[in-house]
C-alpha positions in Angstrom: 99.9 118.7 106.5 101.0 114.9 106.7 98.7 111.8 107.2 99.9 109.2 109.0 98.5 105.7 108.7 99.2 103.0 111.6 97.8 99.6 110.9 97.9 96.2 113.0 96.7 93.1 110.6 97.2 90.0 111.9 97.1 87.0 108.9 96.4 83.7 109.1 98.6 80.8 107.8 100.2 82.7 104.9 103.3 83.3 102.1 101.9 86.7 100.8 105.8 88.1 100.3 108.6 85.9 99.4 111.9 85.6 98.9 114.4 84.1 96.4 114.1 81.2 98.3 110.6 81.0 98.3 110.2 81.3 101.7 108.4 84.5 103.3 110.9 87.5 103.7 111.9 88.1 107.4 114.1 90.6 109.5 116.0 90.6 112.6 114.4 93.4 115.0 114.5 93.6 118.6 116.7 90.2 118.6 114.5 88.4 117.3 113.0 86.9 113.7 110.5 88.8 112.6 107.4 87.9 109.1 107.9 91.0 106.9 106.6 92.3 104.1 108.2 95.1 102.1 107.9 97.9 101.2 107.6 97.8 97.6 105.2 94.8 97.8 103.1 97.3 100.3 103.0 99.9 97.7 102.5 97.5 94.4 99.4 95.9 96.2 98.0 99.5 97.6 98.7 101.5 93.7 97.0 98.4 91.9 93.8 99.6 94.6 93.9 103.3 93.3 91.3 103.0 90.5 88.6 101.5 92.3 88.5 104.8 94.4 88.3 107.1 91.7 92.1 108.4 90.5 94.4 107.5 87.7 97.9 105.5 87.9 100.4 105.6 85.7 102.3 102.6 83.7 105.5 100.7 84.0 107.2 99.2 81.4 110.0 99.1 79.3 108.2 98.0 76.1 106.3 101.5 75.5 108.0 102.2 72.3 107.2 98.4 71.3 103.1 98.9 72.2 103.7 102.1 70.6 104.8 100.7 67.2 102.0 97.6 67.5 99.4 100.9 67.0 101.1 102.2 64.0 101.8 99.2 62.5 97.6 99.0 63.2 97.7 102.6 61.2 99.3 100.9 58.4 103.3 101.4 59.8 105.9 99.5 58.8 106.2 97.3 61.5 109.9 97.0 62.2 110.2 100.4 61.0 107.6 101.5 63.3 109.7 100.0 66.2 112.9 102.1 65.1 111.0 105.3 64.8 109.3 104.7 68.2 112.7 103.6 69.6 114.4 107.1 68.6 111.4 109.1 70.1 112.8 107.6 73.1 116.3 108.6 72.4 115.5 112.1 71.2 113.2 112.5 74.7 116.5 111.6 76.4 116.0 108.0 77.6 118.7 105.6 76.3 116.9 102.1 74.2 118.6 98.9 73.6 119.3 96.8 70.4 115.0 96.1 70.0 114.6 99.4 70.4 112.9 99.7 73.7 113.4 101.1 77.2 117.0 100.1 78.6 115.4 99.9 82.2 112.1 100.3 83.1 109.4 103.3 82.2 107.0 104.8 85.1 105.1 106.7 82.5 101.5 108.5 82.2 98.4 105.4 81.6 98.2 107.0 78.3 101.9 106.7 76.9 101.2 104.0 74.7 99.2 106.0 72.5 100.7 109.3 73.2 103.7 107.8 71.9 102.2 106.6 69.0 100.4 109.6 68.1 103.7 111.8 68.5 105.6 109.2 66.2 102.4 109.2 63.3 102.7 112.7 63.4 106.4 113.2 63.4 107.3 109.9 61.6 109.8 111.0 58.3 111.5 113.6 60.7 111.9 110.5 63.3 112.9 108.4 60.6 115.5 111.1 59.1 117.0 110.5 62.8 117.9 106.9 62.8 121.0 107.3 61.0 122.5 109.3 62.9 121.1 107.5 66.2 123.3 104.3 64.9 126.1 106.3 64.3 126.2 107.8 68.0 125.4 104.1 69.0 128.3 102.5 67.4 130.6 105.3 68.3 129.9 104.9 72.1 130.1 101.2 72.1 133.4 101.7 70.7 134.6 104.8 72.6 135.8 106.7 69.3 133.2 109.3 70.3 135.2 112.4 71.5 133.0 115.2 71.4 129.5 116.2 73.4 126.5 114.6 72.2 124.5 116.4 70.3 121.5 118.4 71.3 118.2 116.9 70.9 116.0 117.9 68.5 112.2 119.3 69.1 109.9 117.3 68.3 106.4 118.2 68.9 104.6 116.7 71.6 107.5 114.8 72.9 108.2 116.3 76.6 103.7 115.5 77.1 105.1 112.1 77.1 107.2 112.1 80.4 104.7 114.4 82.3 103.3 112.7 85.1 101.0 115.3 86.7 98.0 113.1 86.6 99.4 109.7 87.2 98.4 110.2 91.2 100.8 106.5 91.9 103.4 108.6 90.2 102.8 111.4 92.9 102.6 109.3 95.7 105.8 107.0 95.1 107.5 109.2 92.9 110.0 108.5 89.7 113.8 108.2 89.6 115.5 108.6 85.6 119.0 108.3 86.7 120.0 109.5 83.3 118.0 112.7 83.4 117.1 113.9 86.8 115.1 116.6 85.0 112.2 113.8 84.7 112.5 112.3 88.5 109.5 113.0 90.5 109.9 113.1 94.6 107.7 110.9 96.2 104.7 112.0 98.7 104.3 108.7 100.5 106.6 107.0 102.5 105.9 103.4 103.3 108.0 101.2 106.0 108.2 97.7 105.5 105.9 95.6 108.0 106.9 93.8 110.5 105.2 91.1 113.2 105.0 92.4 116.2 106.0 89.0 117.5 109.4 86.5 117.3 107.7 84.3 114.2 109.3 80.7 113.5 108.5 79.8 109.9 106.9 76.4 109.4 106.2 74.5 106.4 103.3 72.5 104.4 103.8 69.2 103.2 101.8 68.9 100.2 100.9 65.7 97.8 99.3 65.3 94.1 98.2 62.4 92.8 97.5 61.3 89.4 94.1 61.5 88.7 94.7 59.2 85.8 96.5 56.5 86.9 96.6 52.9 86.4 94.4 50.7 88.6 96.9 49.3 91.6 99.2 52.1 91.5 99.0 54.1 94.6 101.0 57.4 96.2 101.4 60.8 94.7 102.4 61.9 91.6 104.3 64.9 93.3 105.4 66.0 96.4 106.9 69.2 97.9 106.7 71.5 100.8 105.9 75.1 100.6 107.5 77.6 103.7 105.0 79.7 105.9 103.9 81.8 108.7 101.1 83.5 110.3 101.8 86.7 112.0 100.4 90.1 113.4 102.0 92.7 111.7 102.4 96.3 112.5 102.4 98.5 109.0 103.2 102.4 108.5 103.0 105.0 106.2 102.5 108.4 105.4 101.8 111.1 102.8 103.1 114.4 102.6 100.0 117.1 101.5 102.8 119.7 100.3 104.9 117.3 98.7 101.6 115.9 96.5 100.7 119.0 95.8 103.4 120.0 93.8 103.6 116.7 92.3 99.6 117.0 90.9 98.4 120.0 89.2 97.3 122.7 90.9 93.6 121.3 91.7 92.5 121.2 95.2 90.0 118.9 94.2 92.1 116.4 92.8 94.6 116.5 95.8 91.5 115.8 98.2 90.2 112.9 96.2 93.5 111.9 96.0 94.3 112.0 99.6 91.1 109.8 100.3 91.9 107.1 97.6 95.8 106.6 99.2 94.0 106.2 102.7 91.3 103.9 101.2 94.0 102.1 99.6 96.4 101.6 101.9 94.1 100.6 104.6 92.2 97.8 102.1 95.5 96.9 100.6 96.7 92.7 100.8 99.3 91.1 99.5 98.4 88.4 96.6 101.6 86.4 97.1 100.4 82.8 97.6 97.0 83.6 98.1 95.2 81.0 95.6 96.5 78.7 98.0 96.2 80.2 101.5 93.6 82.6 101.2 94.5 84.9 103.9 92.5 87.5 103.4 92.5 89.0 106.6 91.5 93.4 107.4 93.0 95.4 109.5 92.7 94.8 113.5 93.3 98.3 114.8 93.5 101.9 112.1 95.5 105.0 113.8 94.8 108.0 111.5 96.9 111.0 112.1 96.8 114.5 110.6 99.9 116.8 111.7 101.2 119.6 110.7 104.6 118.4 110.6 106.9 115.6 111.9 106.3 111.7 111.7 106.3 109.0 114.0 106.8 105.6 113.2 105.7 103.7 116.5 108.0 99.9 115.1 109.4 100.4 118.4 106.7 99.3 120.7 107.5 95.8 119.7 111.2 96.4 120.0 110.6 93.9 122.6 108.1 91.4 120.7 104.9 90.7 122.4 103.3 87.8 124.1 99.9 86.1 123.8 98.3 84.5 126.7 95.2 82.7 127.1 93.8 86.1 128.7 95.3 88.2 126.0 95.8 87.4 122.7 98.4 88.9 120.2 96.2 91.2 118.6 94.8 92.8 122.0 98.7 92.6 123.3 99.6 94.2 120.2 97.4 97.2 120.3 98.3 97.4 124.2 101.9 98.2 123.3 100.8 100.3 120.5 98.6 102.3 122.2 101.1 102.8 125.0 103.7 103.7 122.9 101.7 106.5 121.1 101.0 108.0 124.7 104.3 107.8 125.5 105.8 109.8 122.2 103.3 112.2 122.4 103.7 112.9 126.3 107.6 113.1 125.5 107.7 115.4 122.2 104.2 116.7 122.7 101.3 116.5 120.7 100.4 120.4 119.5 101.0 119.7 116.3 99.0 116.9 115.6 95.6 118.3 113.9 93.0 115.4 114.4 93.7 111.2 115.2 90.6 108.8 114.5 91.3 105.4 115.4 89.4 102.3 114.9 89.6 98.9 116.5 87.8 95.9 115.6 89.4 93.1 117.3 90.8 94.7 120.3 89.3 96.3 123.6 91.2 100.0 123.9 91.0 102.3 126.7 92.2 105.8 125.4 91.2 109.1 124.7 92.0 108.9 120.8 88.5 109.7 119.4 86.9 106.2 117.9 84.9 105.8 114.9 82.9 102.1 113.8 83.7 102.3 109.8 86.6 102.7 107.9 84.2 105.4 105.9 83.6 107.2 109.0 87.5 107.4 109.3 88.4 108.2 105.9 85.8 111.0 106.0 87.0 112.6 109.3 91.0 112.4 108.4 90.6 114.6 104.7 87.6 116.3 106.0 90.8 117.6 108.5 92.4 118.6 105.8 90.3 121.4 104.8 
C-alpha cells in the first residue's frame, strides 16, 4: 500500500524558506518564477510535529560522543578522558571522529543515543581506553599515507551495534539514513516528499523596515536602523507519499506501531508550517484543499496541472482556480492510466467550491481516520 498526500496552502505575505541570499527560494517551472519551499525544510517542519501524535524521532547531531562524555564526566569520568573513550566507541562502531573526538559529519541516531552511548562507554571504559593508542596510531598513519596494510578489524564491544539501530526512531523510517562510510547502517526512506511549488508566476517584493532608538536624545529624529527584508505570498501545491512496505521493514515487526505511525506522518504532514520568518510575518495559514490517496501501487505527483500557472479573477480566486486545475488534472490521470488500483481517496476542501465524485469529509480527523482505517 502507498499513501498519497496532495495539499494546496495558500500563505499570506511570507519568507518561511530562504535562501543564501535571504530571499525566499524559488524555481523556474512552466516558464515562469515560481515561491518554493523544499524539500528538506517540508520534512524538518513535518518530523519536529511527530511527537505530538504519539511516535518517537530520532536525533541528529555530530556531538553524541561529546553529550555522551558530559554524563560520565556526571558519573565521576575524567572529563577529557571521557571524550576520548566516547570518541573511540565511535571509531570501533565504524564511524570516523575528528581531532575533538566527535562525529566527522552528522549522526541520525536513536532519541536515546546520548545515554546509550554513555552507558556502553561506563561499562566498557578500560577496554575503550586500552584502544586509544592504537586509534592514534591508525590516525597518524592515514594522515600521513604510511599505512600500507587493511585496517584492522573492530573489536566487540558490548552493546555497541544497539547504538546505530534505528527501529523505533519512526523520522528515521520515514526519511531514512545515509552512512556513506558504512552502507551496512543506511536506512531507505518510506516517504518521499517533493518540494512545493506556487501554483502561480510569483514576483518577490520587499518590506522596508525602520527602528528607532527608543533612547535617544531629545531633537534627534529618524531611525536607528533601516533595512529591507524579501517576500512573497503564494498558493502552493505540496506532495508526498509513504510507502507501507517500505516502513514496514524499516520499524519492527508491530502492526500496531506501523498504523499509529502511518496516522502521525498524515497528521504531520498535513499540520506541518514552515517557521522561517514567522516571528515577523506570522503566516500561519492551513491547508485549502487535502487529496488523500491509498493505492496499491504507483504514484502520481499532479505539479503538472500548473505547468501552465493559474490565474485569479475577481470571479475566481487562486485558491478556487487552483483546485480547478487540480481537480481536473487528477480526472484526467486517472481516466488515462486508470484508477483500479487506487484503494480509497478522501478529500477535503475548505476554501474552495468542488464539483467531483472524490468522496468529501468536513475534518481533517474524519480524513485521517478513513485513509489508515483503508489500510487494514
Amino acid at each position: 500500500m502507498i499513501i498519497e498526500l496532495h495539499i494546496l496552502q495558500s500563505f499570506a505575505p511570507s519568507n518561511l524558506n530562504r535562501d543564501d541570499s535571504g530571499a525566499p527560494k524559488s524555481a523556474i517551472f512552466g516558464d515562469v518564477r515560481r515561491a518554493r519551499i523544499s524539500s528538506q525544510c517540508l520534512k524538518r517542519s513535518a518530523r519536529l510535529l511527530l511527537p505530538d501524535y504519539g511516535v518517537t524521532i530520532g536525533k541528529r547531531s555530530k556531538d553524541f560522543a561529546d553529550k555522551a562524555a558530559e554524563l560520565l564526566a556526571d558519573r565521576g569520568r575524567d572529563l577529557a578522558e571521557a571524550r576520548t573513550v566516547a570518541g573511540t566507541a565511535l571509531e570501533e562502531l565504524g564511524l570516523p571522529t575528528d581531532k575533538d573526538n566527535n562525529s566527522k559529519y552528522s549522526l541520525f541516531l536513536r532519541s536515546n543515543a546520548v545515554e546509550l552511548l554513555a552507558d556502553i562507554c561506563d561499562s566498557n571504559y578500560d577496554a575503550l581506553l586500552a584502544l586509544v593508542p592504537q586509534k592514534t596510531k591508525e590516525a597518524k598513519e592515514t594522515k600521513t599515507g604510511a599505512s600500507k596494510t587493511k585496517s584492522r578489524k573492530k573489536s566487540e564491544i558490548a552493546g555497541l551495534h544497539d547504538l546505530i539501530d534505528a527501529s523505533e526512531a519512526v523520522d528515521i523510517a520515514l526519511f531514512g539514513r545515509m552512512i556513506a562510510n558504512n552502507k551496512n547502517f543506511s536506512v531507505d526512506a518510506a516517504s518521499q516528499v517533493a518540494h512545493a511549488i506556487s501554483t502561480h508566476a510569483v514576483a518577490g517584493e520587499y518590506d522596508y523596515f525602520t527602528a528607532v532608538d527608543d533612547l535617544q536624545q531629545d531633537g534627534d529624529s529618524g531611525a536607528d536602523m533601516i533595512g529591507t527584508v524579501e517576500f512573497n505570498a503564494a498558493c502552493y501545491y505540496r506532495y508526498a507519499n509513504l510507502d507501507l512496505a517500505q516502513f514496514s521493514k524499516n520499524l519492527p515487526e508491530d502492526p500496531d506501531l506501523v498504523h499509529n505511525a502511518a496516522r502521525a506522518w498524515l497528521q504531520a504532514f498535513i499540520h506541518a508550517i514552515p517557521t522561517g520568518k514567522q516571528n515577523s510575518m506570522a503566516a500561519h495559514n492551513p491547508p485549502s484543499l487535502i487529496l488523500a490517496v491509498v493505492r496499491r501501487h504507483g504514484v502520481w505527483n499532479l505539479a503538472n496541472a500548473f505547468a501552465d500557472p493559474v490565474k485569479g479573477t475577481f470571479q475566481k480566486g487562486i485558491i478556487q482556480a487552483s483546485a480547478d486545475a487540480f481537480l481536473s488534472q487528477f480526472d484526467r490521470i486517472a481516466t488515462a492510466y486508470g484508477d483500479e488500483n487506487i484503494v480509497a481517496t478522501r478529500l477535503l476542501s475548505v476554501d474552495a467550491k468542488v464539483d467531483t465524485d472524490l468522496t468529501q469529509v468536513r475534518t481533517v480527523t474524519e480524513l485521517v481516520d478513513d485513509i489508515t482505517g483503508a489500510l487494514a
